[in-house]
DSSP file (Angstrom, degrees, kcal/mol; ACC not computed):
  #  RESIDUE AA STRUCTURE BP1 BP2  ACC     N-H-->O    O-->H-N    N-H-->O    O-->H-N    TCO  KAPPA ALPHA  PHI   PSI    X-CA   Y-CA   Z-CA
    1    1 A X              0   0    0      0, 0.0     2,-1.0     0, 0.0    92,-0.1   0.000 360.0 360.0 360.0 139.8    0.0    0.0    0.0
    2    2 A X        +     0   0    0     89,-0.1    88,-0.6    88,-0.1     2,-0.5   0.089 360.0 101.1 -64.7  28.4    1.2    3.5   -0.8
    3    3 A X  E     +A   89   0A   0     -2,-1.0     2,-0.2    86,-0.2    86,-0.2  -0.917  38.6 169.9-115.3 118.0    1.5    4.7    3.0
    4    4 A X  E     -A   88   0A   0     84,-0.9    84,-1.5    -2,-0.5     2,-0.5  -0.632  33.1-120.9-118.8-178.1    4.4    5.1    5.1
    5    5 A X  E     -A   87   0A   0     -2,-0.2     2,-0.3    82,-0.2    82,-0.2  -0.926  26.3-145.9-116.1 153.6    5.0    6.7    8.6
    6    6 A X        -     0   0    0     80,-3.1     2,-0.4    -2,-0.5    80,-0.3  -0.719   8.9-135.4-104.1 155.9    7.6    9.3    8.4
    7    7 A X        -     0   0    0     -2,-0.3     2,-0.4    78,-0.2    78,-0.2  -0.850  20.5-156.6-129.7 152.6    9.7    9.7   11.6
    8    8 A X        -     0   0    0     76,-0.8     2,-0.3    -2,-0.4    18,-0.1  -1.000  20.2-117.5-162.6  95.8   10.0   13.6   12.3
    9    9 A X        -     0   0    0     -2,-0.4     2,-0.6    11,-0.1    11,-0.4  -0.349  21.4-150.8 -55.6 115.6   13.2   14.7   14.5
   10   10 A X        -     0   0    0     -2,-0.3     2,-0.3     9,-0.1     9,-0.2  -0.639  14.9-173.2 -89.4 145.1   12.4   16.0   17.2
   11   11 A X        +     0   0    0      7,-2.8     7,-0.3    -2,-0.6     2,-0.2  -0.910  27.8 120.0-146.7 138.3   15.1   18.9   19.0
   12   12 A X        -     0   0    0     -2,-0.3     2,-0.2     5,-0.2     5,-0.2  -0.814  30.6-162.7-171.8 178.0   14.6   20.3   22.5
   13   13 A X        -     0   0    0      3,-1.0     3,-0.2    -2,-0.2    -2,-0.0  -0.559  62.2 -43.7-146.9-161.9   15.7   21.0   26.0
   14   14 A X  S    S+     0   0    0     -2,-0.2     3,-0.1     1,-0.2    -2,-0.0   0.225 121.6  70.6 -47.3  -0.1   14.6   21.8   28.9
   15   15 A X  S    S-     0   0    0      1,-0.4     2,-0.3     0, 0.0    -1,-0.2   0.699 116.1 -82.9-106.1 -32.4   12.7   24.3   27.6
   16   16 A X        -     0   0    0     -3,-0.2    -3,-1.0     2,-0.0    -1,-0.4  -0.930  59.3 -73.7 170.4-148.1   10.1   22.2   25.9
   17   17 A X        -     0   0    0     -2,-0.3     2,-0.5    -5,-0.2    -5,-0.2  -0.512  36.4-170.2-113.6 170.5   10.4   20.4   22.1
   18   18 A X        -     0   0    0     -7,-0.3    -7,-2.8    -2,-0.2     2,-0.3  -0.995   3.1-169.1-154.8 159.8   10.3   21.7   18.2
   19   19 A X        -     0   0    0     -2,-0.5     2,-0.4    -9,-0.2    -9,-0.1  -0.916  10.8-149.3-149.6 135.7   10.2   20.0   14.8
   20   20 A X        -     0   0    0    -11,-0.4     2,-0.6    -2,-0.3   -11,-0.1  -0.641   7.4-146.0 -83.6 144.9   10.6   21.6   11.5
   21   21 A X        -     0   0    0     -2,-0.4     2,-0.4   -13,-0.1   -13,-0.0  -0.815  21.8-179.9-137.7 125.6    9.0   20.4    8.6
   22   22 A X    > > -     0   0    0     -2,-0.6     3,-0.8     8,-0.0     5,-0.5  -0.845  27.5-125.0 -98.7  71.9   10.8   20.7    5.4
   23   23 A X  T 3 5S+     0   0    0     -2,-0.4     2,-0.6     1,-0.3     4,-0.2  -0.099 104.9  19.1 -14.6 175.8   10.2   19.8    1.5
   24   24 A X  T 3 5S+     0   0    0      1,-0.3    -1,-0.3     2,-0.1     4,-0.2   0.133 125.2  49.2 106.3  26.3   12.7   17.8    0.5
   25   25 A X  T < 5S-     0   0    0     -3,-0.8    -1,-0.3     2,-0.6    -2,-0.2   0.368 133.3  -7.7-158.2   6.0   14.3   16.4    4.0
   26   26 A X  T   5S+     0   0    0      1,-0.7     2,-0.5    -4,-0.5    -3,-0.1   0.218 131.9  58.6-153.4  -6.7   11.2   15.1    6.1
   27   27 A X  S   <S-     0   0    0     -5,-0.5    -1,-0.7    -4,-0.2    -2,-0.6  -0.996  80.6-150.4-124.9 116.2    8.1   16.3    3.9
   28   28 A X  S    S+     0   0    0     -2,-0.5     2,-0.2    -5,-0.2    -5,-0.1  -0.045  70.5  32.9-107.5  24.2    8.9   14.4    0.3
   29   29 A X  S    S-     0   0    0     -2,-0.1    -6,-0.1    81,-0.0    81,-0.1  -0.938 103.2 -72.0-179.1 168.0    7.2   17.1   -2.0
   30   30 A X        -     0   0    0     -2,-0.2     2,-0.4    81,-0.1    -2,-0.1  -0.327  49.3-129.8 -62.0 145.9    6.5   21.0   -2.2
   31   31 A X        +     0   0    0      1,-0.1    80,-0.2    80,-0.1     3,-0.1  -0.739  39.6 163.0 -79.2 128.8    3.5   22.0    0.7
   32   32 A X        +     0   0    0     78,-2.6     2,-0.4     1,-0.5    79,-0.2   0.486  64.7  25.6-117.5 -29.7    1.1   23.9   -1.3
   33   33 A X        +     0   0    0     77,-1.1    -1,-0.5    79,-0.1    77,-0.3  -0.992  57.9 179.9-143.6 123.1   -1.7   23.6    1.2
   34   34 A X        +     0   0    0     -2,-0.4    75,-0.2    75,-0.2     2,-0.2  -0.769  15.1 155.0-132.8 121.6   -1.6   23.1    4.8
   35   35 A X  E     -B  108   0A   0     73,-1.1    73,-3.1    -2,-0.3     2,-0.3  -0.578  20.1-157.9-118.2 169.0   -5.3   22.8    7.1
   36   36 A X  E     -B  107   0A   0     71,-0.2    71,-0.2    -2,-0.2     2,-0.2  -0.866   7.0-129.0-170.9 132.9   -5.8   21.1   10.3
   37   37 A X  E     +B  106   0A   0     69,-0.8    69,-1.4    -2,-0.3     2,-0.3  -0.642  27.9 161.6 -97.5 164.7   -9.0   19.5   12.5
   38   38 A X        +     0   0    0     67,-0.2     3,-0.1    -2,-0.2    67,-0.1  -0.845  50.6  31.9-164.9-176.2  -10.0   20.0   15.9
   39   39 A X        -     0   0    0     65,-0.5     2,-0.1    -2,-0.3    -1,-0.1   0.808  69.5-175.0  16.2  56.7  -12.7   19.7   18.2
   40   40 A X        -     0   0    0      1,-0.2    -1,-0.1    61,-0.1    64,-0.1  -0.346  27.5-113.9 -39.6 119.2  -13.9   16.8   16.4
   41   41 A X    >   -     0   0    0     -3,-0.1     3,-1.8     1,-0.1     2,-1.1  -0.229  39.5 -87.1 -80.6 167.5  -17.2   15.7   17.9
   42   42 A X  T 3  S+     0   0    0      1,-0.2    -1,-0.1    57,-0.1     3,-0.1  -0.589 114.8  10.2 -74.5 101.5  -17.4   12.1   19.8
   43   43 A X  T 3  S+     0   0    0     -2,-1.1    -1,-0.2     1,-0.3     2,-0.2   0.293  95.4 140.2 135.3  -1.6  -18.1    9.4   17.8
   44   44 A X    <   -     0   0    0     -3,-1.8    55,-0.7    56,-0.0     2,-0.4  -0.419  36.0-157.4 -81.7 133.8  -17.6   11.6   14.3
   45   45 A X  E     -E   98   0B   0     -2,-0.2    53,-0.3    53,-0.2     2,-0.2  -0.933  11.0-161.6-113.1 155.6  -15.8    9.9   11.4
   46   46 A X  E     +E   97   0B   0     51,-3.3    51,-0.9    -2,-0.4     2,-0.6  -0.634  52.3  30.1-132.7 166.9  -14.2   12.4    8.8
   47   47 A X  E     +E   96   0B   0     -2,-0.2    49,-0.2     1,-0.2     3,-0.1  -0.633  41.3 174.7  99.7-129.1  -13.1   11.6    5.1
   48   48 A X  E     +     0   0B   0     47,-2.4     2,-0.3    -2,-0.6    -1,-0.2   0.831  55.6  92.4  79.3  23.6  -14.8    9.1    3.3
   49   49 A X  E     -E   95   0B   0     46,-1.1    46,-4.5    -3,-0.1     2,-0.3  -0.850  61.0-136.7-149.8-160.4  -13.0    9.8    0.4
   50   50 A X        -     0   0    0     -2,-0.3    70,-1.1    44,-0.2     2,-0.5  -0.899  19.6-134.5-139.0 173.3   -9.9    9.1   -2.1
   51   51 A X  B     -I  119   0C   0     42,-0.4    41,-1.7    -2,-0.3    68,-0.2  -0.991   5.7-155.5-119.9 104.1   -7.4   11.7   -4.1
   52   52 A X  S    S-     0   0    0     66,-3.1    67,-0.1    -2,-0.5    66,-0.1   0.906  91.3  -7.3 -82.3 -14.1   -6.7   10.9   -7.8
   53   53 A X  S    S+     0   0    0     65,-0.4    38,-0.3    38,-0.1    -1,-0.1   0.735 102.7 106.8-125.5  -5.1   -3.5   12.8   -7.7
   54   54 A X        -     0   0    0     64,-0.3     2,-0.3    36,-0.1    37,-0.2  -0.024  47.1-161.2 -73.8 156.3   -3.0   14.7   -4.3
   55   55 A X        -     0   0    0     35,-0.2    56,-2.1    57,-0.1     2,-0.3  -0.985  15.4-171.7-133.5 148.6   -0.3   13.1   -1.9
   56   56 A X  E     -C   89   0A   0     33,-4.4    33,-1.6    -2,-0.3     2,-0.6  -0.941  22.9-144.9-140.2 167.1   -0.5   14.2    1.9
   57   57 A X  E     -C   88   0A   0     52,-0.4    52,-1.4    -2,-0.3     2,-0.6  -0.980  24.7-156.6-151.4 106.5    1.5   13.9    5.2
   58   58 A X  E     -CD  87 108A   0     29,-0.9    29,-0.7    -2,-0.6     2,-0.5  -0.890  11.0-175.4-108.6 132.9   -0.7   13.6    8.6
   59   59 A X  E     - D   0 107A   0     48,-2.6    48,-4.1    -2,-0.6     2,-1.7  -0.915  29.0-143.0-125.8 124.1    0.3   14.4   11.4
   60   60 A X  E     - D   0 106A   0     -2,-0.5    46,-0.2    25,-0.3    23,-0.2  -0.482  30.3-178.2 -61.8  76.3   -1.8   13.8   15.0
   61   61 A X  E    S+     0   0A   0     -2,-1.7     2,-0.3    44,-0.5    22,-0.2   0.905  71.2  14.0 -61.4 -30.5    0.0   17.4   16.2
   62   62 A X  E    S- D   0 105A   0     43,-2.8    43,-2.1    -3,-0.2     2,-0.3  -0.992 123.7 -20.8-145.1 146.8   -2.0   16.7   19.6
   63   63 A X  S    S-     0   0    0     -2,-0.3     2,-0.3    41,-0.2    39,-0.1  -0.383  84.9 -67.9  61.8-132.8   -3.7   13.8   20.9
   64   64 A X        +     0   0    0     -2,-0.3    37,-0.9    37,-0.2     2,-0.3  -0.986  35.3 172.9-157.6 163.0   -4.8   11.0   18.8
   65   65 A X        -     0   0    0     15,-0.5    15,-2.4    -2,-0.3     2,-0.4  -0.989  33.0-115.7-161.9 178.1   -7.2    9.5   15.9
   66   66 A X  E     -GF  79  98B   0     32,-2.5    32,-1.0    -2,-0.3     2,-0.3  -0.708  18.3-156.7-115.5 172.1   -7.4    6.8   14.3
   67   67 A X  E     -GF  78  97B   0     11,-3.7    11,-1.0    -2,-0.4     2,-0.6  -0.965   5.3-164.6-129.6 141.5   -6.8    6.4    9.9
   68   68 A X  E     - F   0  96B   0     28,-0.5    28,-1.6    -2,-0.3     2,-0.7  -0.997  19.0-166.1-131.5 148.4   -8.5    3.2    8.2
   69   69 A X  E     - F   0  95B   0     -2,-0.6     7,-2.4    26,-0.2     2,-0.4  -0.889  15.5-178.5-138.8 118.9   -6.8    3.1    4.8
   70   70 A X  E     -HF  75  94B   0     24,-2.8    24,-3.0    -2,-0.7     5,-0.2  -0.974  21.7-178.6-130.4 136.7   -7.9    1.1    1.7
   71   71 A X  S    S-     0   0    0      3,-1.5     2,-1.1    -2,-0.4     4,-0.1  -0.282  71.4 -93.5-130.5  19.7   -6.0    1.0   -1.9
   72   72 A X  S    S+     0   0    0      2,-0.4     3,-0.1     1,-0.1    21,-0.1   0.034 121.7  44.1  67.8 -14.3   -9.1   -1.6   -3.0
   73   73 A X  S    S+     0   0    0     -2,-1.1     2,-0.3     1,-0.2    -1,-0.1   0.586 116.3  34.2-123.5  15.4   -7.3   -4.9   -2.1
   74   74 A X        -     0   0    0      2,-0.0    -3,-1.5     0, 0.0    -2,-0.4  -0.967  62.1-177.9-147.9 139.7   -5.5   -4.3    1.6
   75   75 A X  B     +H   70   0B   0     -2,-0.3     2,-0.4    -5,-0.2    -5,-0.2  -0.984  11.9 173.8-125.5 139.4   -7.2   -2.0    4.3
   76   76 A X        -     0   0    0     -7,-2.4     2,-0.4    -2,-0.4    -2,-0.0  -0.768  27.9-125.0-166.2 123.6   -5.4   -1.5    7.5
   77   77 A X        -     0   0    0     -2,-0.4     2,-0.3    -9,-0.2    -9,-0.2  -0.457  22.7-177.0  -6.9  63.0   -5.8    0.4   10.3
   78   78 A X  E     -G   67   0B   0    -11,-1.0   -11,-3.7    -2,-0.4     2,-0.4  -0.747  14.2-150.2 -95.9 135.4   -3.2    3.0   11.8
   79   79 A X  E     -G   66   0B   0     -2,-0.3     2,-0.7   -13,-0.3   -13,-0.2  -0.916   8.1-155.0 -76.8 124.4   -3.5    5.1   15.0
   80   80 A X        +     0   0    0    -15,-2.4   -15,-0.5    -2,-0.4     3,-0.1  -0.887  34.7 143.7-106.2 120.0   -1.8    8.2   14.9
   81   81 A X        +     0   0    0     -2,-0.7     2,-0.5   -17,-0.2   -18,-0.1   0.224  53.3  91.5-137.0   6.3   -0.7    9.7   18.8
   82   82 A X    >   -     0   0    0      3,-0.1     3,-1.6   -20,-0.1   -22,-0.2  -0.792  52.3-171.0-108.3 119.6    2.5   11.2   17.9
   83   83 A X  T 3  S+     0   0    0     -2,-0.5   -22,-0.1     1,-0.3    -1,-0.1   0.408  89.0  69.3 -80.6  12.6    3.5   14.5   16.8
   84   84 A X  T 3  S+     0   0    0     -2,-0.1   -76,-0.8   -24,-0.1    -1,-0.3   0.136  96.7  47.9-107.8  23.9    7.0   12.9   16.1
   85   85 A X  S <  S-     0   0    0     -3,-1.6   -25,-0.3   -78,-0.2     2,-0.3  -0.978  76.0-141.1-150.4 157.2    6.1   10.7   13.2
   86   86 A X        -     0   0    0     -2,-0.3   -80,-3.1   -80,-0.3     2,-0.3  -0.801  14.3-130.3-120.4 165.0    4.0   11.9    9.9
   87   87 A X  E     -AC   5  58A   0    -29,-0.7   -29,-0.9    -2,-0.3     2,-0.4  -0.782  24.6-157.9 -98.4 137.8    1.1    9.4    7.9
   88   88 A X  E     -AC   4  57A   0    -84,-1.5   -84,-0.9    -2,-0.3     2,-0.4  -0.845  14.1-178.7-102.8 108.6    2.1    9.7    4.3
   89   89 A X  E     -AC   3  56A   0    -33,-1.6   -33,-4.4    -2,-0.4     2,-0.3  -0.722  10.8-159.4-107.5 137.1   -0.9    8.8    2.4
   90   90 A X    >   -     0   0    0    -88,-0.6     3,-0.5    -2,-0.4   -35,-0.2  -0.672  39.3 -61.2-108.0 174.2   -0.1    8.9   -1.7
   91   91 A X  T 3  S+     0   0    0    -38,-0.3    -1,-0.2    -2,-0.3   -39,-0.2   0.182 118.3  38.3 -24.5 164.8   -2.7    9.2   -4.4
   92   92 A X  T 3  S+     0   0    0    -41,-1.7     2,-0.4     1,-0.2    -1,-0.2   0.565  82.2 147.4  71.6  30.6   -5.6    6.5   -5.1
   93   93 A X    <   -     0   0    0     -3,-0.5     2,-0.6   -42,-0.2   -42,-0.4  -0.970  47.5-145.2 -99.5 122.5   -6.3    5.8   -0.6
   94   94 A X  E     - F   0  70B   0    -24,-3.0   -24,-2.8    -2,-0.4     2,-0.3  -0.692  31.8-156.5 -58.6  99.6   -9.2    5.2   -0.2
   95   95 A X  E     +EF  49  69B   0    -46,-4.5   -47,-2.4    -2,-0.6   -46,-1.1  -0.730  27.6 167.8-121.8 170.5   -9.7    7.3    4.0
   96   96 A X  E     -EF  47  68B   0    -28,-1.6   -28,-0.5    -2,-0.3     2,-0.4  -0.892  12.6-168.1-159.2 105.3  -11.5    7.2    6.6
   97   97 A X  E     +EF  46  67B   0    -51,-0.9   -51,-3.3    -2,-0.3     2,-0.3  -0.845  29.0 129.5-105.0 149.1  -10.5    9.1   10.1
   98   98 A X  E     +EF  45  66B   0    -32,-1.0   -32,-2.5    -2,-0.4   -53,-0.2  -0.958  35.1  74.8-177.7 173.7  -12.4    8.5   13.3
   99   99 A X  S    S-     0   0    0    -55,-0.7    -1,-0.2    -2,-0.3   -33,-0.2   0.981  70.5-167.1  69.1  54.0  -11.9    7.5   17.4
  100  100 A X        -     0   0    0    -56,-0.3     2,-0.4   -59,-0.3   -35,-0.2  -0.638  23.1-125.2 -48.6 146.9  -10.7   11.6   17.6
  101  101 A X    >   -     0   0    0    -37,-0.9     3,-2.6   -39,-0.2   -37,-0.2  -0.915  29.5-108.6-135.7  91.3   -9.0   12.0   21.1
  102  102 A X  T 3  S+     0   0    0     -2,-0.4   -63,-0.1     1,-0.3   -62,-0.0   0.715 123.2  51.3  39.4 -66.2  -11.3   15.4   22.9
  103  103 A X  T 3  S+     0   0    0    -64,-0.1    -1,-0.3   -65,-0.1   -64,-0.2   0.625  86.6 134.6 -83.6  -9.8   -7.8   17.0   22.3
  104  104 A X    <   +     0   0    0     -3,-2.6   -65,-0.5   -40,-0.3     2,-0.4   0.336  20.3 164.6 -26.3 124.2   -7.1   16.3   18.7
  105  105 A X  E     - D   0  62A   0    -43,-2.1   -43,-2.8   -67,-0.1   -44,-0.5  -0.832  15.4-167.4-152.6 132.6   -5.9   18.4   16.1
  106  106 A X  E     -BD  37  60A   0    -69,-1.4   -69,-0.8    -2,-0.4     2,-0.6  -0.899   3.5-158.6-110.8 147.2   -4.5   16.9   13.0
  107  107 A X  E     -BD  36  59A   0    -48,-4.1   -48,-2.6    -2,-0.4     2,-0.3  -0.935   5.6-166.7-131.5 135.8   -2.8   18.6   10.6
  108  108 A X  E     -BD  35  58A   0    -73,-3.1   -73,-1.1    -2,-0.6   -50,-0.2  -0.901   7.1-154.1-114.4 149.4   -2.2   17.8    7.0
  109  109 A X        -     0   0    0    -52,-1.4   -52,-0.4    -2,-0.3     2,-0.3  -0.122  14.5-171.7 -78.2 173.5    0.1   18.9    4.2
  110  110 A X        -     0   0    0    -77,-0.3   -78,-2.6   -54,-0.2   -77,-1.1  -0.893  25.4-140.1-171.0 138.6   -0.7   18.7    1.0
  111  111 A X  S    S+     0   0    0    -56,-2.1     2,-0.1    -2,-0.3   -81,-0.1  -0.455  83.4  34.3-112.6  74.4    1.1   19.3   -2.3
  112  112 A X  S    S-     0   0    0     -2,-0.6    -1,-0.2   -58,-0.1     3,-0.1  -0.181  88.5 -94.0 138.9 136.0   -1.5   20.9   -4.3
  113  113 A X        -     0   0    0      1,-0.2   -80,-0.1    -2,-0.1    -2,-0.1   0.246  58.1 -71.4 -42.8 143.7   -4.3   23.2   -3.8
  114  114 A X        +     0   0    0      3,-0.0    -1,-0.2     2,-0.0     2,-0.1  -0.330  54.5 171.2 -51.8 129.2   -8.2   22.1   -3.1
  115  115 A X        -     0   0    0     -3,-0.1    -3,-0.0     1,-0.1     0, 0.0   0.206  22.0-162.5-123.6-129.1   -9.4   20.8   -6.6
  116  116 A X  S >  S+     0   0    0     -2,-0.1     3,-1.9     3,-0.0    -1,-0.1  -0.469  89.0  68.9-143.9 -38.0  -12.7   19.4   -5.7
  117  117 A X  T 3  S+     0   0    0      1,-0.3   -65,-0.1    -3,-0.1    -3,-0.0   0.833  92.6  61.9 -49.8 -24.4  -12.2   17.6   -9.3
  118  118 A X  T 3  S+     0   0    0    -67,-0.1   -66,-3.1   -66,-0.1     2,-0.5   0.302  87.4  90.0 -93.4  21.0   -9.3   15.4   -7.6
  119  119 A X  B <   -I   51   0C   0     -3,-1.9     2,-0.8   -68,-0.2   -68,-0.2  -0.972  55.7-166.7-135.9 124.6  -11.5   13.9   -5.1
  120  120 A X        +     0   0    0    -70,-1.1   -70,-0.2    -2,-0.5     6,-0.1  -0.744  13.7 171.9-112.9  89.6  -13.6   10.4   -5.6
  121  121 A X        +     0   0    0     -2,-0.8     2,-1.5   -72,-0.2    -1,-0.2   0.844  54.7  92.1 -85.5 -19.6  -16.1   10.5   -2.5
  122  122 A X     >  -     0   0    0      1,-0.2     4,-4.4     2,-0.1     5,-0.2  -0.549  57.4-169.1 -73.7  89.7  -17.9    7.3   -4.1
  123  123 A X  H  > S+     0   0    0     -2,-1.5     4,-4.2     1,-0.2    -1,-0.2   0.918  91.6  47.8 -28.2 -62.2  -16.6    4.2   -2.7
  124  124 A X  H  > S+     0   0    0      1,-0.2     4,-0.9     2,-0.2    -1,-0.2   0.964 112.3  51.2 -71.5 -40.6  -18.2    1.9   -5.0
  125  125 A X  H >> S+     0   0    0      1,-0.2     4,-3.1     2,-0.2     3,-1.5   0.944 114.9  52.0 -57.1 -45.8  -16.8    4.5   -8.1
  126  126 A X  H 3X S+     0   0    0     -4,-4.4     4,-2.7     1,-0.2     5,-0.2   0.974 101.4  52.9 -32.6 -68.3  -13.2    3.9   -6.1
  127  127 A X  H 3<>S+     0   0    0     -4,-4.2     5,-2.4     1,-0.2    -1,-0.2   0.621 113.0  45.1 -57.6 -14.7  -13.5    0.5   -6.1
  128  128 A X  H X<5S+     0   0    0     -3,-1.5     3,-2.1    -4,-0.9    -1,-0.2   0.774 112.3  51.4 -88.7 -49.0  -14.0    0.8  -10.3
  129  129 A X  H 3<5S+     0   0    0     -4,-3.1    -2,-0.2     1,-0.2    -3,-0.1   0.919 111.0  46.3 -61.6 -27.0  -11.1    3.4  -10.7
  130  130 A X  T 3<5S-     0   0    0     -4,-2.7    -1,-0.2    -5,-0.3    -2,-0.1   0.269 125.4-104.0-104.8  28.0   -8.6    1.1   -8.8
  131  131 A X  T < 5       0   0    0     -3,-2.1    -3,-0.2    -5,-0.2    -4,-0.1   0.844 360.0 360.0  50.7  46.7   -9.9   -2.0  -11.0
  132  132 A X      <       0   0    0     -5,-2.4    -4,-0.1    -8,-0.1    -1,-0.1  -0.438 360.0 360.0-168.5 360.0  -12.1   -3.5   -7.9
């Protein structure tokens, strides 16, 4: 499946922690776009869709949710609860986020702008495009 976790260097002190994030050394294309959710109600699932070209890097900045991730013949299931590692989900994942933490806020990157055209919100139309 086209998803990896990114490990995200952390550097700090005694004064608390930081991470940069960088095109081309921890983020693996240009950021065009970056949004992030929060107060996510209990029991809310988010998504429910796919990207025919977009690639994205999430990261749980606080707290936790969970990602269920389908390419039309493998699904599996990632929790993300650390703000030192990033989700990289590439083009033609199927997602679906839910179990938000109270405290959540994710934030995603994106390397291209909202296209509305690049987005397959039909499952069953998914399952056709990825030969299903």
């Amino acid at each position: 499946m086209k998803i990896h976790i990114l490990p995200l260097q952390t550097h700090g002190d005694d004064r608390g922690s930081l991470i940069a994030l960088e095109e081309g050394k921890n983020i693996p294309f240009p950021v065009k776009r970056v949004y992030y959710m929060f107060n996510t109600g209990e029991g809310v699932r988010r998504g429910y869709h796919a990207h025919k070209t977009l690639k994205q890097v999430a990261i749980a900045v606080r707290g936790s949710c969970r990602f269920l991730l389908d390419d039309g013949r493998e699904k599996i299931d990632i929790t993300l609860d650390n703000p030192c590692q990033g989700l990289l989900i590439e083009s033609f994942i199927w997602r679906e986020m839910y179990d938000f933490s109270p405290d959540c806020v994710l934030m995603v990157l994106a390397d291209q702008l909202y296209e509305e055209g690049d987005y397959v919100r039909d499952y069953a139309q998914f399952m056709d495009m990825v030969g299903q």
